[in-house]
N, C-alpha and C positions, 0 to 999 in steps of 0.2 A: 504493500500500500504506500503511496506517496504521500508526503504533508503538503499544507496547502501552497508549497514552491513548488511544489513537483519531485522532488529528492526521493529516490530508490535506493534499495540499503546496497548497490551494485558497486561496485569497485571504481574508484573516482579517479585513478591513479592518469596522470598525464603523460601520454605515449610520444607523441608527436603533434607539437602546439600548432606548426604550419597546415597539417593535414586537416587536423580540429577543428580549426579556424573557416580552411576552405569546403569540411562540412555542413559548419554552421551556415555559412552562404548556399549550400547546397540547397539545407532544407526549408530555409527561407524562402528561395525562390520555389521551391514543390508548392510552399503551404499559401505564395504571394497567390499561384495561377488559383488555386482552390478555392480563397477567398474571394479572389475577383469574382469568380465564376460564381461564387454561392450570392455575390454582393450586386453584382447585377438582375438576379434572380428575382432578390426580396426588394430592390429598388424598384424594378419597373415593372414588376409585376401585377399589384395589386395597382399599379397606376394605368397600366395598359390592356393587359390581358383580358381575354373574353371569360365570362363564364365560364364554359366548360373546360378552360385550361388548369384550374385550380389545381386538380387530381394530380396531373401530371407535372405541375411546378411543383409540388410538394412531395412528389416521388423524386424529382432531381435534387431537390435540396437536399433530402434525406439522402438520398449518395451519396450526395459532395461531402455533407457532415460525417459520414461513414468513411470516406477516405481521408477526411481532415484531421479526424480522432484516430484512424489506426495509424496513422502517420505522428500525431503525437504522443501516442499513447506506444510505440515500440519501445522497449524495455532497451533496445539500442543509441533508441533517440535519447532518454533516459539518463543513459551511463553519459553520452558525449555532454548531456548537460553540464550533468554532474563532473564531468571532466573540468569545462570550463570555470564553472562555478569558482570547486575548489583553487585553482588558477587562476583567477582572475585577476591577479595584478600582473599578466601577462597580456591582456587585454586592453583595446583602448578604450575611452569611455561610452563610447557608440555598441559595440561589441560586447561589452559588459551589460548594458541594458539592454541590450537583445535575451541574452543571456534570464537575466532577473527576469523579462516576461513572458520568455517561451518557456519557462520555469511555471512561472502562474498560471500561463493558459492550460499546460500538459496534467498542472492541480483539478484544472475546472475537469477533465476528462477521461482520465487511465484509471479510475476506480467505477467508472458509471457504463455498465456494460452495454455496447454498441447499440444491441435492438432497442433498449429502452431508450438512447439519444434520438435514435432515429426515425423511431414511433413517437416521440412529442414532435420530433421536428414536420412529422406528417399530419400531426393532431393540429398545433399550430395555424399552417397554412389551410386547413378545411375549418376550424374554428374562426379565423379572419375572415373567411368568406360567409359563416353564418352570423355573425357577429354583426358585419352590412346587411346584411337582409333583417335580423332582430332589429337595430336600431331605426331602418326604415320604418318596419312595419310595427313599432312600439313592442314587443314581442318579447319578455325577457322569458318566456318558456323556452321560446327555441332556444334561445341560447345556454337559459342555465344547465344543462348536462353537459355542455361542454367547458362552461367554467369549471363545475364541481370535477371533470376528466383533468383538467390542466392545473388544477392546485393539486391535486393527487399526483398526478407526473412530475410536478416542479420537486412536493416533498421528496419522492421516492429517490428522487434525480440527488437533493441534496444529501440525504441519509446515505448516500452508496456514499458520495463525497466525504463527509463529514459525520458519523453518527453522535458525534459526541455535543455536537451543535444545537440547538434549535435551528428549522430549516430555513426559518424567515430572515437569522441574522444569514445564515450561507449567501442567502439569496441580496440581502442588505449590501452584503461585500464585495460582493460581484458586479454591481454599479457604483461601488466607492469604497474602495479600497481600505481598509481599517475601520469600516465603520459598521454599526451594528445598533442595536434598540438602546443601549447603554447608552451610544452615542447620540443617536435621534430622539429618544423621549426630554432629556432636561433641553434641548435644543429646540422642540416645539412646544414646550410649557413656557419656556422663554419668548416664542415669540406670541404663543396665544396668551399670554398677560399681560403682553402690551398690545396685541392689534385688535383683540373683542371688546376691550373699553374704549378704544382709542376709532373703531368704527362707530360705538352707540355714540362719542363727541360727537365726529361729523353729524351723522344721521340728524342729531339732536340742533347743531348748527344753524342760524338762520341764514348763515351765508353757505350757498345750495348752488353749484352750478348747473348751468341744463348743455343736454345734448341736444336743443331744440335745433342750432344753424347745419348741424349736420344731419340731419333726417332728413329722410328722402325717397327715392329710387332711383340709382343709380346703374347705368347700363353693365353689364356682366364683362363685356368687350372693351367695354374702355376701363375698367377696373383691370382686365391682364396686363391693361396696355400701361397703367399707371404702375401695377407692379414691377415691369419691365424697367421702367425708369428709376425705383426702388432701388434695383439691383445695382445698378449704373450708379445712384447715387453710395449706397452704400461699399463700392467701390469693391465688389466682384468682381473677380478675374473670370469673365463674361467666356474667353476660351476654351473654360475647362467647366462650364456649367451649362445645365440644363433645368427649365422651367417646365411643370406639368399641373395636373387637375387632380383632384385629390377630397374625399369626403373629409378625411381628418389631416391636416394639413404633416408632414414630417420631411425632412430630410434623411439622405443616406448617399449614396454614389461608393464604388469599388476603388477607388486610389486619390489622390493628391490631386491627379488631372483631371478626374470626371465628377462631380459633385453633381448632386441634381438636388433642390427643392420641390414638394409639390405643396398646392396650398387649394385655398377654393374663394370664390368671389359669390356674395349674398347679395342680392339689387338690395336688400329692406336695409342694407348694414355695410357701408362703404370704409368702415376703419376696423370691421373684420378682416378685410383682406391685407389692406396696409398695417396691420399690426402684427399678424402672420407670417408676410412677409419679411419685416423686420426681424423677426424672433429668429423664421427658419432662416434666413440671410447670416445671422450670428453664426448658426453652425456650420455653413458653407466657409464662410472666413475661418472658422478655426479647422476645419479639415483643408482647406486650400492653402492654411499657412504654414502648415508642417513641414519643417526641413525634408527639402527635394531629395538629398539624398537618403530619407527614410523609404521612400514610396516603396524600393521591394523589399521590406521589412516588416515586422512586427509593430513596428514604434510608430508606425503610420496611424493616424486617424488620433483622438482624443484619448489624453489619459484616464477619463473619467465620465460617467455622464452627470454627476455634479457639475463638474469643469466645462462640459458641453454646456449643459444648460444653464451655467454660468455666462456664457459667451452667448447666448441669442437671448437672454434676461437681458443680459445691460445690453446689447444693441434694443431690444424693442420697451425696456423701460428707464435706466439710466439715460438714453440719448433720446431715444423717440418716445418718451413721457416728459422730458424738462420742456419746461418754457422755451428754451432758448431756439428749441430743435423745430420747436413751432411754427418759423416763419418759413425753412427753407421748406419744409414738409407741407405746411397749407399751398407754398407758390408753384408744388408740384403738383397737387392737389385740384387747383385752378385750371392747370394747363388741362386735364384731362376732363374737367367738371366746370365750363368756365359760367355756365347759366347757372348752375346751384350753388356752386362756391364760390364764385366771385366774389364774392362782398364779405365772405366767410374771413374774421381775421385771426392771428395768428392766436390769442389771446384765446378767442372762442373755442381755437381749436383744443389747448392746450387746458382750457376748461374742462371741453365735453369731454376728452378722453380722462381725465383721471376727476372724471365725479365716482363717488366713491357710491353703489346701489350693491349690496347684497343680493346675488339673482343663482340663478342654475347652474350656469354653462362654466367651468374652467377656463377654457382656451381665450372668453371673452370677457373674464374678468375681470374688475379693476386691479390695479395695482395694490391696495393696503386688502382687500379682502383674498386675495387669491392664495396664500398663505393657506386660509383657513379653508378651501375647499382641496389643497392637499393633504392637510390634516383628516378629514374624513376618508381619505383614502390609504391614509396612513393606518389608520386605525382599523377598519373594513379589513387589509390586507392583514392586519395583524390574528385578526380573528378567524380570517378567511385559513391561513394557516398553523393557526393552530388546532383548528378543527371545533374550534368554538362556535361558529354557524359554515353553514351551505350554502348555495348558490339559491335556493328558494328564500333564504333569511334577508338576502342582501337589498331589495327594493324597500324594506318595509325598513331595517338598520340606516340604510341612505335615505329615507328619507324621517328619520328621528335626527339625524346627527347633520343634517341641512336645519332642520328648524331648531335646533339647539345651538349652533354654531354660525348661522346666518339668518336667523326669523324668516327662514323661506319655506314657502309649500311648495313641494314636490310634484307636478302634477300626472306626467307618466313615466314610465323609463327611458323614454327616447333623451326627456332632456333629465334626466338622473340616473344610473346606476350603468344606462346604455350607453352613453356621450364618450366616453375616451376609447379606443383602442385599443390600450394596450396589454391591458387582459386577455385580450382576445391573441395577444401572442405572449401569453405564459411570460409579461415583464415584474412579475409581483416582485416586488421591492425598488420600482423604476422611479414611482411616485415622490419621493420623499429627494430626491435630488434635483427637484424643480427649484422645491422652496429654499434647498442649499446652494443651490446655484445663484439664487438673488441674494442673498446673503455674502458669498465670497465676492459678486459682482459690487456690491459698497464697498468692500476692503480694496476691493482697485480701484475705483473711482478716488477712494480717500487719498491711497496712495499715486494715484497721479494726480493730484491735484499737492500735497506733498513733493513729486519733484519737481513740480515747478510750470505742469499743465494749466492754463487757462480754461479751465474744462466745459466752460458756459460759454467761453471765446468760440471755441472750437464746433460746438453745436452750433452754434449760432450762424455760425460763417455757412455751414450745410460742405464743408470738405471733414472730411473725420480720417485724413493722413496722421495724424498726429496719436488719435484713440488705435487707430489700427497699427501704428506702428511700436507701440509701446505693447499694446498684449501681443503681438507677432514677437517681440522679443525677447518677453518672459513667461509668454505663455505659449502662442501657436508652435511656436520653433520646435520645440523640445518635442511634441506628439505625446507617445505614451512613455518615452525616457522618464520623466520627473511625475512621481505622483502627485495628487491636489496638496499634499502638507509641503511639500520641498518647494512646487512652484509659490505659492501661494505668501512662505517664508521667504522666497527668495526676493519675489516679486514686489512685496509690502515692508519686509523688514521684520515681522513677528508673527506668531503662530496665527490661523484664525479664530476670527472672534466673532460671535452673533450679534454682538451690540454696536459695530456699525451696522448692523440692516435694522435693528428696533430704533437706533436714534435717527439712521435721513429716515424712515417711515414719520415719526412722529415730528423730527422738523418738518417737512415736507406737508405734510397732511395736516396739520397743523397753520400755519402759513393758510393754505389752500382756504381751507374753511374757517378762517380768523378763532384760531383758537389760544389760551396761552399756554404752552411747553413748557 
């Protein structure tokens, strides 16, 4: 059995460091082509494919993962780890971190035997496709046997890993890295003591903004066309990207050079899509900033999905919720909407997006309460995994812990317990590095404005050279080299901390609805 580096009790002794070395490159490039292949699969598939391709995109994936995992999982591969490991001050610092996370990935895999990875990875993809049909048709019977099948696969998945664990921290660590309930529980009681009193201020406020000057209907074709400019502004490297359609908006793309976004455009709701696209746009930049020479590596793509959704938080709330980001975004805004928003100002704009209404929808959020609808999913999942309710418990659960934590009623499953996706692909423990993501994304902000960023300047201007090239340098570059504690330490100066996100929340919010802090 391996520990969670990957480490076999096989003989680590160092034969030949040149050979070593040019295996390690070997099996990188085996494991690049696998990955491409499995990553173009799950990108364009649920964006393109016909119905009746599901079956068979889900049979290929399940091989590729079955050649992905016997391949890490050789007890050959193993001992060469372990060769280098032990060795590694023979190694340069690029090489070393190959090392540490072909180590990690081979933990996630060589105890979890083949049919079982590759019958969820089958469950998965026919679960995603009932999953849009349930949330169509309001329908959470369809779906829930296939929840209750995929938190049973996720456990089973982790016990073979880890039995000494709870499954849900296995599952916690595997989108962030050292972290676990220990870590996430005082870190969302911290932020819900400051953001549930701190929503009833505003609510209670009489200074109330409205999203009255942006309501409307907005054409569906000039809303792609406004995203389009989006991208341009937020300074995509447009050659290596690809734009599509999409019920729940996400990013993914196979390498450095191919990034795709998809997103979706509502006529009833025109800062749905431009807020979307901000967000997915953040994780396009940090996948397109990754040192070139990682692309046929391991180290390619995000170290974390805290870190990821760190990086498309502060692009769609740090820069496109400030005031300042308000005038170049309204004059973009104009060009594509110039009869409705003409007269729309910058002011208005930056109003109506951060009025603060407790509602349904996650993705469309405000900024101080969206915290608190991952919190219920925080929790749901937690229960969901320990087997403390099913998949029939969870409509009625979601919607107690809506009206407990937001004074909303629930009114079907489409816009509650059905609305996100990611369940539908077995992401249980995905949720909770949304709300750490906005959280590390203040401790940058702080810290560039700390070296000496004009950070209001810079939005303001509508060029964001300056924000992109400071996280390219201590965050995009590195890829999955530097975990969230090294970059984050290295990048701000001190460990992180949750009270730059509860204090700009309560500046900010504060301020907005004339309150006193």
């Amino acid at each position: 059995m391996a520990d969670e580096n990957g480490t076999t009790p096989l003989n680590a002794a160092l034969s030949n460091p040149r050979e070593d070395i040019a295996e390690l490159d070997r099996l990188e490039k085996k494991l690049f082509a696998l990955r491409y292949s499995t990553s173009e699969l799950t990108s364009f598939g649920p964006c393109l494919d016909p119905e009746k391709a599901t079956e068979e995109r889900g049979e290929a994936l399940a091989i590729l993962g079955e050649q992905i995992q016997a391949l890490l999982a050789d007890p050959q591969v193993g001992t060469l780890l372990d060769r280098l490991h032990e060795n590694r001050a023979l190694l340069d610092e690029t090489q070393r971190a190959q090392v540490k996370i072909l180590r990690r990935d081979r933990a996630q895999l060589v105890d979890v035997p083949p049919e079982v990875k590759s019958d969820f990875v089958r469950l998965t993809t026919e679960a995603n496709d009932v999953w849009e049909k349930a949330k169509a048709t309001n329908d959470w019977d369809l779906f829930a046997p296939y929840l209750d099948r995929l938190v049973e696969s996720q456990i089973k998945i982790a016990q073979y890993r880890n039995a000494e664990k709870a499954p849900y921290d296995v599952l916690l660590n595997d989108f962030e890295f050292g972290t676990n309930r220990a870590f996430y529980d005082p870190f969302f009681a911290k932020i819900k003591d400051v953001v549930v009193p701190l929503v009833a201020d505003c609510m209670a406020s009489k200074h109330q903004p409205s999203k009255k000057p942006l309501e409307g209907t907005f054409d569906a074709t000039r809303q792609w066309n406004l995203a389009r400019d989006i991208v341009t502004l937020q300074g995509i490297d447009e050659k290596a990207f690809w734009l599509g359609a999409t019920e729940h908006p996400y990013t993914a793309g196979p390498g450095i050079g191919f990034v795709m976004v998809a997103s979706h455009a509502y006529e009833d709701d025109v800062l749905s899509n431009v807020y979307s696209m901000l967000h997915e746009n953040g994780h396009a930049l940090y996948e397109q900033g990754v040192n070139w020479d990682y692309r046929f590596t391991s180290l390619k793509g995000g170290t974390s999905m805290g870190m990821h959704e760190s990086q498309s938080r502060f692009f769609e709330n740090y820069v496109g919720h400030s005031e300042e980001f308000a005038e170049p975004l309204i004059d973009l805004m104009r060009k594509h909407f110039p009869g409705q928003l003409g007269r729309v100002t910058a002011f208005q704009l930056f109003s109506a997006a951060n009025k603060v209404q407790p509602d349904l929808i996650r993705t469309e959020a405000d900024e101080l309460t969206y915290p608190l609808h991952i919190l219920v999913r925080y929790e749901i999942e937690q229960a969901l995994m320990s087997g403390e309710v099913k998949a029939a418990d969870v409509p009625a659960l979601w919607a107690e812990k809506y009206q407990t934590y937001l004074g909303v009623t629930v009114p079907d499953n489409t816009h509650g317990a059905l609305q996100d996706v990611h369940w539908s692909w077995g992401e249980f423990g995905y949720f909770p590095t949304y709300a750490l993501g906005s959280a590390f994304g203040a401790q940058f902000k702080h810290a560039m404005t700390e070296d000496g960023m004009d950070f209001a300047a810079v939005c303001a201007s509508g060029d964001l050279t300056p924000i992109r090239t400071w996280l390219g340098e201590k965050i995009w570059t590195w890829g999955r080299a530097k975990d969230s504690d090294e970059l984050i330490l290295s990048a701000t100066g001190e460990p992180f901390d949750v009270a730059y996100f509860t204090d700009y929340l309560v500046t900010k919010f504060s301020r907005i609805y004339g309150l006193s802090s």
